[in-house]
C-alpha positions in Angstrom: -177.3 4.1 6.2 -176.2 5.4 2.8 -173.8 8.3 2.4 -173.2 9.3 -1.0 -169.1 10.1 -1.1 -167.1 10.5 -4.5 -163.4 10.9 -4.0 -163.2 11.2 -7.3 -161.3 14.3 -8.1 -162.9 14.9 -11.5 -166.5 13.7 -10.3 -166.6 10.2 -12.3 -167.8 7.4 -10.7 -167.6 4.5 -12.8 -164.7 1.8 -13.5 -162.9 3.1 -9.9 -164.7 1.7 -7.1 -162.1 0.0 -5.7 -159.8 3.4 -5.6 -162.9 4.8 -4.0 -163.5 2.4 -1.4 -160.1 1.7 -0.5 -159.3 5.7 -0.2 -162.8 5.7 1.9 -161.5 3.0 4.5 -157.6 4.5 3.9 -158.5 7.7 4.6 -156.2 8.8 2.4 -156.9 10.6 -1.3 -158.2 9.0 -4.7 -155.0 10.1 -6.3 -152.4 8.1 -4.2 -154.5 5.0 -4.3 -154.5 5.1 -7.7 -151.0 5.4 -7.8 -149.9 2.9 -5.5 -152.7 0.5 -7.3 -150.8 1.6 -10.6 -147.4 0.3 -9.0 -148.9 -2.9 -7.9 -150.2 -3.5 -11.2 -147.4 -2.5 -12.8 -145.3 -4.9 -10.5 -147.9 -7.7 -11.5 -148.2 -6.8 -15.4 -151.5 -6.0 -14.3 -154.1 -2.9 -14.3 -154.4 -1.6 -10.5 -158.5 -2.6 -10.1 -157.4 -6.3 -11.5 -158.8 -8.5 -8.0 -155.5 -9.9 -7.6 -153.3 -6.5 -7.6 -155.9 -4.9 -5.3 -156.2 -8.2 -2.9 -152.5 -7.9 -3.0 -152.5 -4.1 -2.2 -154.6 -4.9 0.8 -152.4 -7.3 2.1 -149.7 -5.4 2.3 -151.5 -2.8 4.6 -152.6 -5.7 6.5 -155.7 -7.0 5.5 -157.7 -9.5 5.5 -160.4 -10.8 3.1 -162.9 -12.7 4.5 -165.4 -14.5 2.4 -169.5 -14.2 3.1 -171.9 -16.9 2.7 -173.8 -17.6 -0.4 -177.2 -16.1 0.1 -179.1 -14.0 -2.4 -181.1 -12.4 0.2 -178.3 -11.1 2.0 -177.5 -7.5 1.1 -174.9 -5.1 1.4 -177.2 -3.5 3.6 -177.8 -6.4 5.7 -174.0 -6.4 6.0 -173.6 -2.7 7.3 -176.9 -3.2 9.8 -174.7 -5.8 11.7 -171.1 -4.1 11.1 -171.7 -1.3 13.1 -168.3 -0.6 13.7 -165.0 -1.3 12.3 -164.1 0.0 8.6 -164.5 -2.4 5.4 -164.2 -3.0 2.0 -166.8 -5.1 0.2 -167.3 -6.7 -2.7 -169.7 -7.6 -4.2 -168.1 -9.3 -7.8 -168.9 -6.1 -9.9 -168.2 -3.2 -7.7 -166.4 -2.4 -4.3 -167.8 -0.3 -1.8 -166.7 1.1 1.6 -168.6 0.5 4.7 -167.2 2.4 7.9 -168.9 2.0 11.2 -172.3 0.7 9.8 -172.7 3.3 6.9 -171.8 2.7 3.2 -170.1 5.0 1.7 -170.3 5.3 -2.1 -171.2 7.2 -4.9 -173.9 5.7 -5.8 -176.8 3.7 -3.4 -175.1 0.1 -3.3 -177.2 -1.1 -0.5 -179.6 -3.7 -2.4 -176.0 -5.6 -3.7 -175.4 -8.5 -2.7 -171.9 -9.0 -1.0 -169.7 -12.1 -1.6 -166.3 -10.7 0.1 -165.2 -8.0 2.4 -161.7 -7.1 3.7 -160.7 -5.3 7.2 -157.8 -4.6 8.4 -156.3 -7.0 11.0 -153.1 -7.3 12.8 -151.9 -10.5 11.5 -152.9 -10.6 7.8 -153.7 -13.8 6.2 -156.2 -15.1 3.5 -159.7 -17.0 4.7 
């Protein structure tokens, strides 16, 4: 199911998915996420929604990314029908998108995307 959600303090939703989807599955605001992704980059010489300062962001709150098989058909609804619990971040190469106990939550109706990646939190971390 699709749940429109915008974190977005000033009501934009483009260029900031991953700040939205993170602060979705975080539960925590658009404004620190930003921040803390703005540290990250900073620490990598890197904007915050670069893949590798976000995967890195992850990480270090103990995620894991887990990569999804290489099928057009499959969509990010596909994903969410048979993730009906658990909180995620998916990706899809353009955009990022949270999906929390089946529904996605977004700003915009991501469910025909096709996902390549997702990343939940895990207790012992790791790259797949």
């Amino acid at each position: 199911m699709y749940i429109e959600f915008n974190g977005n303090p000033c009501g934009k939703s483009t260029g900031d998915c991953v700040i939205r989807a993170i602060s979705v599955v975080e539960n925590t605001s658009w404004r620190k996420v930003y921040l803390s992704l703005c540290v990250e980059g900073y620490d990598e010489c890197t904007f915050g929604d670069d893949n590798k300062t976000w995967d890195k962001y992850l990480k270090s709150l103990g995620y894991r990314r887990f990569n999804l098989p290489d099928v057009k058909s499959y969509k990010l609804s596909d994903f969410a029908n048979s993730h009906k619990q658990g909180s995620y971040i998916v990706g899809t190469g353009t955009h990022a998108v949270a999906v929390v106990n089946g529904d996605i939550i977004d700003s915009w109706d991501s469910s025909g995307d096709t996902p390549i990646y997702y990343y939940t939190k895990t207790s012992d971390g790791g790259d797949s």
